[in-house]
C-alpha positions in Angstrom: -38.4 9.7 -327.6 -35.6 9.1 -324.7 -34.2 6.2 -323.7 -32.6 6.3 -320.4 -30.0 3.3 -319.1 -28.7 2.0 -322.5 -25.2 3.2 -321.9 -25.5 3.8 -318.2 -22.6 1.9 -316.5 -23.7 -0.1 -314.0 -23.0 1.6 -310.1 -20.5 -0.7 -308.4 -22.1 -0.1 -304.8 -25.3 0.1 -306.1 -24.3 -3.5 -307.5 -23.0 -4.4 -304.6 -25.8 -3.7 -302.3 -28.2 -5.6 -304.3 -26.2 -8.7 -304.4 -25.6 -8.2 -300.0 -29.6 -8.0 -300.1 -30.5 -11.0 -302.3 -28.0 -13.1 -301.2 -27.7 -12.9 -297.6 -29.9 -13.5 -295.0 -29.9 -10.9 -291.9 -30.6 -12.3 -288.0 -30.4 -9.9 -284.8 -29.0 -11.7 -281.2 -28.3 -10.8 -277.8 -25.4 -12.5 -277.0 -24.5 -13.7 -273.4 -20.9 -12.8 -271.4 -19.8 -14.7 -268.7 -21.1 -12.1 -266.2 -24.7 -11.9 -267.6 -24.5 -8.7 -270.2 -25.5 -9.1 -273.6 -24.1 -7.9 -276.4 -26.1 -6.9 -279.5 -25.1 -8.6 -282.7 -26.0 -8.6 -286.3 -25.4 -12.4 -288.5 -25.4 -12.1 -292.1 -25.8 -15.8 -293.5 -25.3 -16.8 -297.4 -28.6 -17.9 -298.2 -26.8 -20.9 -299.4 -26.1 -22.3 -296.3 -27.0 -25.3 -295.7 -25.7 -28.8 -293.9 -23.7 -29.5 -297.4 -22.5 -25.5 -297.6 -20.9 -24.6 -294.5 -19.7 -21.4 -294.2 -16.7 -19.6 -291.5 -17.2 -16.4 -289.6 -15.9 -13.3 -290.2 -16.5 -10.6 -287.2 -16.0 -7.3 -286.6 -16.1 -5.9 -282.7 -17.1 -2.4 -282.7 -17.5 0.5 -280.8 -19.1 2.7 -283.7 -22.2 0.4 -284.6 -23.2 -2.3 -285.7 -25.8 -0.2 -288.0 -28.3 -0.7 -289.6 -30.7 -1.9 -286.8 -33.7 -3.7 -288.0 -33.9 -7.4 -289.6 -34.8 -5.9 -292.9 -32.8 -2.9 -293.0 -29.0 -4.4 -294.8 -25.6 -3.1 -294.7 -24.4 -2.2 -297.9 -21.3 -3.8 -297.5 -19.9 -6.7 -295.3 -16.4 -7.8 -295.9 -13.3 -5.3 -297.0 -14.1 -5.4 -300.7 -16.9 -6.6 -302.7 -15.1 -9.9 -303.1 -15.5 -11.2 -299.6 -19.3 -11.1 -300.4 -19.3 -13.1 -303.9 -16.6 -15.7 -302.0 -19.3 -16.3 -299.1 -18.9 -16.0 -295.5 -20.9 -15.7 -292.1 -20.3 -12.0 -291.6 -21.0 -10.7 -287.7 -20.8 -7.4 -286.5 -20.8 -7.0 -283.1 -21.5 -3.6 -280.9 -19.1 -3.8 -278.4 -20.3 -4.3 -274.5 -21.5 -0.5 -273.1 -21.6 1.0 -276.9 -25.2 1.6 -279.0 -27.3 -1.5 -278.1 -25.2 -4.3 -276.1 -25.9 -3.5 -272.3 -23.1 -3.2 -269.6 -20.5 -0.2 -269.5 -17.9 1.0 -271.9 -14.7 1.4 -270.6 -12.2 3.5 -273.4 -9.5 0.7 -274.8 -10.5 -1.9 -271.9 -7.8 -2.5 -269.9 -6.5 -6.2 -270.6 -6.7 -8.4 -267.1 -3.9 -11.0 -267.1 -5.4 -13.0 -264.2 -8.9 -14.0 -263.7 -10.8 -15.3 -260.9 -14.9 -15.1 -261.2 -17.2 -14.1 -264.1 -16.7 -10.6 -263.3 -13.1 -10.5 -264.3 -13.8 -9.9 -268.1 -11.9 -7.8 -270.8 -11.9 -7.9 -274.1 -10.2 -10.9 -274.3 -13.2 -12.5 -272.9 -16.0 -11.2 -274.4 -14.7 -12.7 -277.8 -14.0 -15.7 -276.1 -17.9 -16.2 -275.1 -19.1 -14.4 -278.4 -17.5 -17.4 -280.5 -18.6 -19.9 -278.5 -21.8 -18.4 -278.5 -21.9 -18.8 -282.5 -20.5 -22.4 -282.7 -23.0 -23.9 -280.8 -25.9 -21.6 -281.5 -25.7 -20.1 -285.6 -25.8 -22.8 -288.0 -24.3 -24.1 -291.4 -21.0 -23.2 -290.2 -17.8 -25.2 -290.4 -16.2 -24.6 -287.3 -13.5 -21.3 -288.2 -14.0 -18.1 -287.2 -12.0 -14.8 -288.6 -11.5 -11.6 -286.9 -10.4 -8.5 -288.1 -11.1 -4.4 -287.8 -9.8 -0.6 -289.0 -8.5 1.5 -286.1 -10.6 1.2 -282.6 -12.0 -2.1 -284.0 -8.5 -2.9 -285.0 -8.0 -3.1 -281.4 -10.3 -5.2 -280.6 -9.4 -7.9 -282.9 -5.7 -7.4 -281.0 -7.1 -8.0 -277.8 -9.8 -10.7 -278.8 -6.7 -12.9 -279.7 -4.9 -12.9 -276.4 -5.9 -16.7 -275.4 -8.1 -16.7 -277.7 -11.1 -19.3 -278.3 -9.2 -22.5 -280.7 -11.8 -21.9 -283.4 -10.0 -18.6 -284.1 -8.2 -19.5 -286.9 -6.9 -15.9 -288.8 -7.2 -12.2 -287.3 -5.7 -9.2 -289.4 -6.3 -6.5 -287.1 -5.6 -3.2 -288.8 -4.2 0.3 -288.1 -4.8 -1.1 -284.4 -4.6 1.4 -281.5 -1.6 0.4 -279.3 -1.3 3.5 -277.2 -3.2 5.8 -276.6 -0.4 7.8 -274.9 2.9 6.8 -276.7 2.4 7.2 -280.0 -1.7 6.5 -281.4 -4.3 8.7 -282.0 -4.9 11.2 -279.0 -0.8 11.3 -277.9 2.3 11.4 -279.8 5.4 10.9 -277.4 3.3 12.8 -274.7 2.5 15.8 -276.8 -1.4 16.3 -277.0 -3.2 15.6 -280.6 -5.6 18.5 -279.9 -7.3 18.2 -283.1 -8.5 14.6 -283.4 -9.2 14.2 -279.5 -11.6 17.4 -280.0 -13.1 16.5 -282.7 -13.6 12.5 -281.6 -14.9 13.3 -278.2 -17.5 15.3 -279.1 -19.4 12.8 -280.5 -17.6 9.5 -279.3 -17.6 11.2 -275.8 -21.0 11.2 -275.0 -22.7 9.0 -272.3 -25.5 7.3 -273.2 -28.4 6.5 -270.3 -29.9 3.5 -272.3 -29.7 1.5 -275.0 -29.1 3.3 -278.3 -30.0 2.7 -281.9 -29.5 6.2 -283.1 -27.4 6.1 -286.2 -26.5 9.6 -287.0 -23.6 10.7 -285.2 -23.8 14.0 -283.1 -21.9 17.1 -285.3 -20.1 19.8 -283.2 -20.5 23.4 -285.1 -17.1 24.8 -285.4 -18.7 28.2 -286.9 -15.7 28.5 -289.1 -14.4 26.0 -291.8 -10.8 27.3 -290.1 -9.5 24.7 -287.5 -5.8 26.8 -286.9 -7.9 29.8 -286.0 -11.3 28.3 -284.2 -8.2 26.4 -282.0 -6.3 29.8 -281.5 -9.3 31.8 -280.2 -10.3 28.8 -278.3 -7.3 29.4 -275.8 -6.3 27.0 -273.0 -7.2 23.2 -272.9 -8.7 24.8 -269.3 -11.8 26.5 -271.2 -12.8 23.6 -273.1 -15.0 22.7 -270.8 -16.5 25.9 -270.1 -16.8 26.7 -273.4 -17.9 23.5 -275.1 -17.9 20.3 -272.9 -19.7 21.5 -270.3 -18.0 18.4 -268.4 -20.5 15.7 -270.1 -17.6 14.3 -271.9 -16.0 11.8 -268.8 -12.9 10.7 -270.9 -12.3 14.1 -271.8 -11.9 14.7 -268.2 -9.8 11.9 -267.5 -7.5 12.4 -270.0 -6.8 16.4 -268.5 -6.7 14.5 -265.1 -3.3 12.4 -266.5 -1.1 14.4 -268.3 1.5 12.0 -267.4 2.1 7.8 -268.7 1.0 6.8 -264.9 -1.6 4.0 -264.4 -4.1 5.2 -265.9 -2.4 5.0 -269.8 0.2 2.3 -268.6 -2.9 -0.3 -268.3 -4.5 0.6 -271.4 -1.6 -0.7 -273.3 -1.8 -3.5 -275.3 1.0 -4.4 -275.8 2.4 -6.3 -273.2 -1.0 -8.4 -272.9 -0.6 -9.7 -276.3 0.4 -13.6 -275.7 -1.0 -16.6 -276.0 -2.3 -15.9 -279.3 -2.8 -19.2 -281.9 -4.3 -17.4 -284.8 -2.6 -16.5 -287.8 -1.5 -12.7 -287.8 -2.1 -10.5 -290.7 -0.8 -7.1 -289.5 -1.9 -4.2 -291.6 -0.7 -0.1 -291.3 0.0 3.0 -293.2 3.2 4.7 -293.6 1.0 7.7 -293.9 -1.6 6.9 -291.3 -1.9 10.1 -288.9 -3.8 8.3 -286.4 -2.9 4.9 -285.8 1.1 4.3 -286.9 2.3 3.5 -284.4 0.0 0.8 -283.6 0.6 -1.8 -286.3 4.3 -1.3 -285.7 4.4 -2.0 -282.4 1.8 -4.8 -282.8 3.3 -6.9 -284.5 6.5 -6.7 -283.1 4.4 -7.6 -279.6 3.3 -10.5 -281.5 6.3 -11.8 -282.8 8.3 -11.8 -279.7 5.8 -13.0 -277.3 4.3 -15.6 -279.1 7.3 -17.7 -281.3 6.4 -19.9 -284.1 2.7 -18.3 -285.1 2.2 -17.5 -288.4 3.0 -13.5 -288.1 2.6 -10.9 -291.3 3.3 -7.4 -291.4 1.7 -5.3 -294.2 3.0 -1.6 -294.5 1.4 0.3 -297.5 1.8 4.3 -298.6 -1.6 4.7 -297.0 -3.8 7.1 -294.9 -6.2 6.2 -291.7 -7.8 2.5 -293.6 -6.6 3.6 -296.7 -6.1 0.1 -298.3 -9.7 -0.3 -297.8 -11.3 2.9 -298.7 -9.2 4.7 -301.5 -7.0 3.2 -305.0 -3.6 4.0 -302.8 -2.1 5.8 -305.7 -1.4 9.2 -303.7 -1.3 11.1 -300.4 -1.1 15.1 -300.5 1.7 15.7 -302.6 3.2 12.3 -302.9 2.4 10.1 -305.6 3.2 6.1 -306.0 2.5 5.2 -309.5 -0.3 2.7 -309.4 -3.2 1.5 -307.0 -1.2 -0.1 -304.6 -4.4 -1.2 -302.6 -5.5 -3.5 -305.0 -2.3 -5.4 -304.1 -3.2 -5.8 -300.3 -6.9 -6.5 -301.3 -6.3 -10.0 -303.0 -3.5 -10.6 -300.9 -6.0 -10.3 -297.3 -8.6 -12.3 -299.6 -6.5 -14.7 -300.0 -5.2 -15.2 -296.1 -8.4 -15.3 -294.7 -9.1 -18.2 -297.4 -6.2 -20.2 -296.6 -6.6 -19.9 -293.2 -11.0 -20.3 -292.7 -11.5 -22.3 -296.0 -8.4 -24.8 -296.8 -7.9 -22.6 -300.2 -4.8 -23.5 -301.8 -0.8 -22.8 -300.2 -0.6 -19.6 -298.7 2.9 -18.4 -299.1 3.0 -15.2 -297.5 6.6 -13.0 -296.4 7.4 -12.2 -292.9 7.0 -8.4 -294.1 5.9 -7.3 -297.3 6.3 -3.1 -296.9 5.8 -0.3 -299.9 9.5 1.5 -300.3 8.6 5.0 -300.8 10.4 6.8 -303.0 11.1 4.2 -305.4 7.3 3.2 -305.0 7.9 -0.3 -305.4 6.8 -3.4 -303.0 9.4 -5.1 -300.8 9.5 -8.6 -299.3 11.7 -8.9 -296.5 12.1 -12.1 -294.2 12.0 -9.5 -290.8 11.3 -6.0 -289.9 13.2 -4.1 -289.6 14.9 -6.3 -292.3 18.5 -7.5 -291.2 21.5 -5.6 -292.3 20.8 -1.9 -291.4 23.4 0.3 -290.3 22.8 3.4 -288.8 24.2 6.5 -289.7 24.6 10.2 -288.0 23.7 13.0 -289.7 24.9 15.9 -287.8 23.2 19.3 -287.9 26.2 21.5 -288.8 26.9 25.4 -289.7 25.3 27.1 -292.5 21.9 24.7 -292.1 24.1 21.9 -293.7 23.0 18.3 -292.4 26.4 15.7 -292.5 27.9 12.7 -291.7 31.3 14.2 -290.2 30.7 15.9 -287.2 31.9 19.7 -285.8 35.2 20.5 -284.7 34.2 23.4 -283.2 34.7 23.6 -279.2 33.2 26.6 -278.1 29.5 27.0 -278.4 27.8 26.8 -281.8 24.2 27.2 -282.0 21.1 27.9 -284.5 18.7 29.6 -282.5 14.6 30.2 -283.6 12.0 31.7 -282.6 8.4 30.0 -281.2 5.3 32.3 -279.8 2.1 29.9 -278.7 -0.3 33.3 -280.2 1.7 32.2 -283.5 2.1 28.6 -283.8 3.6 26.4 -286.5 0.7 24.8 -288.9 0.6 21.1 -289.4 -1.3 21.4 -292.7 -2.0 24.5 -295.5 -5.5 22.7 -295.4 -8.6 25.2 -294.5 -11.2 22.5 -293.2 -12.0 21.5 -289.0 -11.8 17.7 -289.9 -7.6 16.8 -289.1 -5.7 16.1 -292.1 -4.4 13.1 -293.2 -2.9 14.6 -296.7 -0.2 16.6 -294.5 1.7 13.3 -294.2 2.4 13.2 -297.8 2.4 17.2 -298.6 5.1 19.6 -299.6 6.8 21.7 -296.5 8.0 24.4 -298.3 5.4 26.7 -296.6 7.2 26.0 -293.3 10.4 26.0 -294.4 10.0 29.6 -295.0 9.0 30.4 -291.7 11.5 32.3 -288.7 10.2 29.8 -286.4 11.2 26.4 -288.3 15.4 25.5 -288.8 16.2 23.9 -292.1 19.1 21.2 -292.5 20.0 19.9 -295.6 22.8 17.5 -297.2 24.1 18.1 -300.7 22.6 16.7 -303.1 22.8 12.7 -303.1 25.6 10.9 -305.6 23.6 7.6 -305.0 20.4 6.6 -303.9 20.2 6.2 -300.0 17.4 3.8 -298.3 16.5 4.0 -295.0 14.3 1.0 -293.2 13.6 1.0 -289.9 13.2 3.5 -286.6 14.9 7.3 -286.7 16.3 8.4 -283.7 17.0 11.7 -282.5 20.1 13.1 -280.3 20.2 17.1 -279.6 21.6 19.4 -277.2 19.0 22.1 -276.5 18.3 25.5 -274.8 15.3 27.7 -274.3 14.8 30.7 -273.0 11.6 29.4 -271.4 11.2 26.6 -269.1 9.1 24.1 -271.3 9.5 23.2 -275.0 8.2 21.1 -277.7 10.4 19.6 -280.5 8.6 18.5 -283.9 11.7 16.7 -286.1 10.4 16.1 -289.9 12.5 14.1 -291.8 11.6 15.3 -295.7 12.3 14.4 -299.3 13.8 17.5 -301.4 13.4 16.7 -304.9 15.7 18.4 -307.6 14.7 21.9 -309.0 14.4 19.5 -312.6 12.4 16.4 -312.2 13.2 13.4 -314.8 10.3 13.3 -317.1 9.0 16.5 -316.6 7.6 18.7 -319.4 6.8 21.8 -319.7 2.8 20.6 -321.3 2.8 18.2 -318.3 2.5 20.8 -315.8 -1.5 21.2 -314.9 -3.5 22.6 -312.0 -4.2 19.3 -310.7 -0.6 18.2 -311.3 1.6 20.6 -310.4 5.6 20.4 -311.3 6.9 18.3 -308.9 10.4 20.4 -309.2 12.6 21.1 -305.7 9.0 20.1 -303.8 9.9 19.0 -299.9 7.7 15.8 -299.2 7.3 14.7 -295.7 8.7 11.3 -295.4 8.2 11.1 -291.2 7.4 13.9 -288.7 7.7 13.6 -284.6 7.0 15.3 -282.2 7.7 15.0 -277.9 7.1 17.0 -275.2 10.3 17.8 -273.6 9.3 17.4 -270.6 9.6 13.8 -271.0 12.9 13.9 -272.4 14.2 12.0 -269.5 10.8 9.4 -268.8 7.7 9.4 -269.4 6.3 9.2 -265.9 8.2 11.8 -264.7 8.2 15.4 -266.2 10.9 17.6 -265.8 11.0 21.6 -266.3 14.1 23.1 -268.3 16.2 25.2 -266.2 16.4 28.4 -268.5 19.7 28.9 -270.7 21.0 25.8 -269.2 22.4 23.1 -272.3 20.4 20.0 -272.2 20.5 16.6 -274.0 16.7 15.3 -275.6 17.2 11.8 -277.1 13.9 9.7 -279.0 12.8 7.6 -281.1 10.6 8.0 -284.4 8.6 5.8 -286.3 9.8 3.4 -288.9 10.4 4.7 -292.6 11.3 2.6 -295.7 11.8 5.0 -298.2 14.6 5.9 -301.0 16.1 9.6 -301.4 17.0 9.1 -304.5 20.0 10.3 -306.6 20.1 14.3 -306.8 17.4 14.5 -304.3 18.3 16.0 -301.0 17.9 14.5 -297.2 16.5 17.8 -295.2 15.4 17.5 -291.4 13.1 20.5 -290.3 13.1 21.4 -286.3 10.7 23.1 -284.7 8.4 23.8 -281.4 4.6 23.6 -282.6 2.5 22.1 -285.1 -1.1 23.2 -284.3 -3.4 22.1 -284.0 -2.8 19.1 -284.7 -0.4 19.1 -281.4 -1.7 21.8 -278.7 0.5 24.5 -277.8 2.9 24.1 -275.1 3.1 27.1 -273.0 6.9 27.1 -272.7 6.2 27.9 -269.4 6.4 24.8 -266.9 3.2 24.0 -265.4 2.3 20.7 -263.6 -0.4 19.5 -265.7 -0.9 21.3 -269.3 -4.5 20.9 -269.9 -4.6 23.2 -266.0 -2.6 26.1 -267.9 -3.9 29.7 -268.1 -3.5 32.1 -270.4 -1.0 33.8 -269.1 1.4 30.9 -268.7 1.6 31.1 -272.3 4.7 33.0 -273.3 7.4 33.4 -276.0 10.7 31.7 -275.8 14.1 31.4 -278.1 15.3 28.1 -278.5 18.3 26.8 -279.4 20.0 23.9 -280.8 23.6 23.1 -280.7 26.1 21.7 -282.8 29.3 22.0 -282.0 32.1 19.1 -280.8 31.1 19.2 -277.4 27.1 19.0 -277.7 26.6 17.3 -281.4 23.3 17.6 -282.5 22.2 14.7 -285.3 19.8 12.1 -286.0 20.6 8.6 -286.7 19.3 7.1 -289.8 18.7 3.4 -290.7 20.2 2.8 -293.6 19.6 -0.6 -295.3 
């Protein structure tokens, strides 16, 4: 005889999902804009509600569905974590006007409209307006507070559904929020094309719908090949995407090749500027490894807290991937490890805001910034970001691939010069797969440190631990043989050849000796082109010595003693950038094939042109 179940530990999600369908109610609504649409959203109510049990909101606005349709069909999770469930609140999910089943037309990262005149002068802004005052006066057993908050895209629109917001908006945390779109999140980084993810995202996301639409599965491109570096190579210019794949049924696609340039087009999809007259409290939220969406949160909240002084205003920066804090333990990315489950941290922390803030819960003390210090893997509490006291330093690039703080002496020309062929482009990632990495931003570089194509600095090793907090910035004096160039800087962490704590029994295949590894602490890329602005592209005039200055994002993280500061140049870093084909052409995504040719570049370090970047050290 068997008995099945007796020491069967229970599923957590299955768990979860039965308490979601017993103990919440499910209601479907069309919910009226000022200009007439209606947006399709889903309420889940505690079946506790009642005139003596009020409950607040908490909404999500999305573009990816509010799934799944159907008054008896549940979601199998609501809120973050399993806790916002047990705790009780109103949960709505909202489809976002023009996406799945709300009517009207989707616009990509709705422009923000400062000044309004008529019903038909609506944004974002507005349609969370009228979608909370929509749910005050028409869903029940409430008690008059409404939270906001959303990973990536719906990140966004928690940003932008702040901006003079409704008054019974209490607390938004919106989280890896797009920004950008063209400086610095998801499909651009410093102008430089993210190939990979815009591929990949507009093949599905892309896709115009002629009516309403309820379909849940999402549409799957065949790649043919689990290879994304080659399927990319053979694939050729951005110029046959359509003719090979698109067929021009993906409209965005086409926009984006149309405006290569930060014109109109990308300068009014920016957020930034637009985000005033905001009353909630802020709970900011990112990843230090998050390859889509970093520079987003960054830049958010310092949009926040200088246009609107005197808000409550949080920043949250964890050693996590794309909504990592949410969906993984936090305790590694690629290579890099941290020690413990750092999201667990953030989880009771968020918990604990939207309580304070929607429920009267006890004293919220909270820090102006509380940000993971890589490195020494430990949390920090800091009153500002970037906290007060950093000095930068130069680290110039110097003979014999050393990186130091005293510059050359050297007046006549000194140079390191490399290699880069578009046919042969640098890899972002050693991963074989056609979904874009996110381990890369945590892996070990040796594999392109090896490489003709990629320069090497390096400082001795360190006497004393160095931390850096803040923005890197980069100064070089460059020359190509070409007429067009990318520059990819990586900032990376060389660990000594013997690691503290290492044994020999220690070293396994899923734990490898961590011994003179190179992590990837920050890697940047621009497109040279906009070395002087971002409206205005300019071609290199071949062998001609020319200044490229930028900025990268923030970093807190500790080299520690023995360990070694290396900074890695190079010109590609496919495809997770697409190849520039170091030939000027007007527009990029217009190129041919044969536009694309080899070029030397060359970087310069002598007293005359000193190369370095500028680290903040705290």
């Amino acid at each position: 005889m068997f008995l099945f179940g007796a020491d069967t530990k229970p599923d957590p999600a299955q768990e979860r999902a039965q308490l979601i369908r017993t103990q919440y109610s499910k209601f479907e609504y069309r919910v009226p804009m000022r200009d007439g649409s209606r947006l399709f959203t889903s309420v889940y109510m505690p079946i506790s509600a009642a005139p003596g049990k009020t409950y607040p909101f908490l909404m999500v606005r999305t573009p990816y569905s509010v799934a799944p349709y159907g008054l008896d069909r549940y979601k199998t999770r609501l809120g973050p974590t399993a806790e916002y469930e047990k705790e009780g609140f109103i949960f709505v999910f909202q489809d976002v006007r023009g996406k799945h089943m709300s009517e009207g037309t989707f616009v990509n990262m709705t422009p923000h409209r400062a000044s309004k005149q008529s019903k038909t002068d609506f944004d974002e802004s507005t349609d969370t307006y009228d979608t909370i005052a929509w749910l005050l006066k028409n869903v029940p057993h409430h008690n008059g507070k409404v939270g906001q908050w959303g990973i990536s895209y719906p990140g966004f629109y928690t940003s932008a559904g702040a901006i003079d917001s409704h008054p019974a908006l209490k607390a938004i945390s919106p989280q890896a929020p797009i920004a950008d779109w063209w400086r610095g999140d998801d499909m651009h980084r410093n102008g430089a094309f993210n190939l990979q993810l815009a591929f990949s995202f507009f093949n599905d996301f892309g896709r115009i719908r002629s009516e309403l639409w309820d379909e849940e599965e999402p549409f799957k491109f065949d790649y043919g090949t689990p290879d994304a570096y080659q399927f990319f190579l053979d694939l050729g210019p951005l110029s046959q995407i359509n003719s090979k794949y698109f067929s021009n049924k993906i409209p965005f696609w086409n926009e984006v090749a149309a405006h290569p340039n930060y014109d109109k087009f990308w300068q009014e999809r920016n957020l930034l500027p637009h985000l005033k007259g905001i009353k909630a409290a802020v709970m900011t939220v990112g990843g230090w490894y998050d390859t889509e969406d970093l520079y987003g949160p960054l830049q958010t909240y310092k949009a926040i807290e200088s246009q609107n002084p005197g808000i409550s205003n949080t920043l949250v920066m964890g050693p996590w991937t794309h909504g990592g804090w949410q969906r993984t333990p936090g305790e590694k990315v690629g290579d890099t490890e941290f020690g413990f489950k750092t999201s667990e941290t953030y989880q009771k922390m968020e918990l604990a805001f939207f309580n304070h803030h929607l429920k009267k819960a006890a004293n919220l003390r909270l820090p102006e910034a509380m940000v993971f210090e890589t490195g020494a893997n430990r949390w920090r509490n800091f009153e500002s970001w970037p906290p007060q006291g950093i000095k930068k330093q130069k680290y110039f690039f110097r003979d014999n691939r050393r990186l130091d703080q005293a510059s050359a002496s050297q007046t006549n020309p000194q140079f390191d010069e490399y290699p880069s062929d578009p046919a042969r482009p640098v890899p972002y990632t050693t991963e074989v797969s056609t979904r874009w990495s996110s381990a890369y931003m945590g892996a070990d570089q040796r594999f392109a440190a090896q490489r003709p194509d990629v320069l090497v600095y390096q400082t001795e090793p360190l006497k004393d631990d160095l931390t850096l907090a803040g923005s890197l910035d980069v100064d070089l004096w460059f020359s190509t043989t070409g007429s067009d160039a990318d520059i990819v800087i990586k900032l990376i962490d060389v660990w000594p050849g013997k690691v503290r704590g290492w044994a020999p029994e220690t070293d396994k295949p899923e734990k490898k000796n961590p011994g003179a590894q190179q992590l990837l602490v920050r890697g940047e890329p621009l497109r040279a082109r906009f070395r002087d602005g971002w409206e205005t592209p300019k071609a290199f005039v071949p062998g001609e010595i020319t200044r490229i200055r930028y900025s990268m994002n923030d970093v807190l993280h500790t080299f520690q003693r023995g360990h070694r500061i290396m900074i890695q140049v190079q010109s590609s870093w496919f495809p997770f950038i697409d190849r520039n084909p170091q030939k000027f052409v007007p527009n990029i995504f217009e190129a041919q094939e044969n536009d694309f040719v080899k070029a030397n570049h060359r970087i310069y370090r002598d007293a005359g042109h000193p190369s370095f970047v500028s680290l903040p050290v705290l």
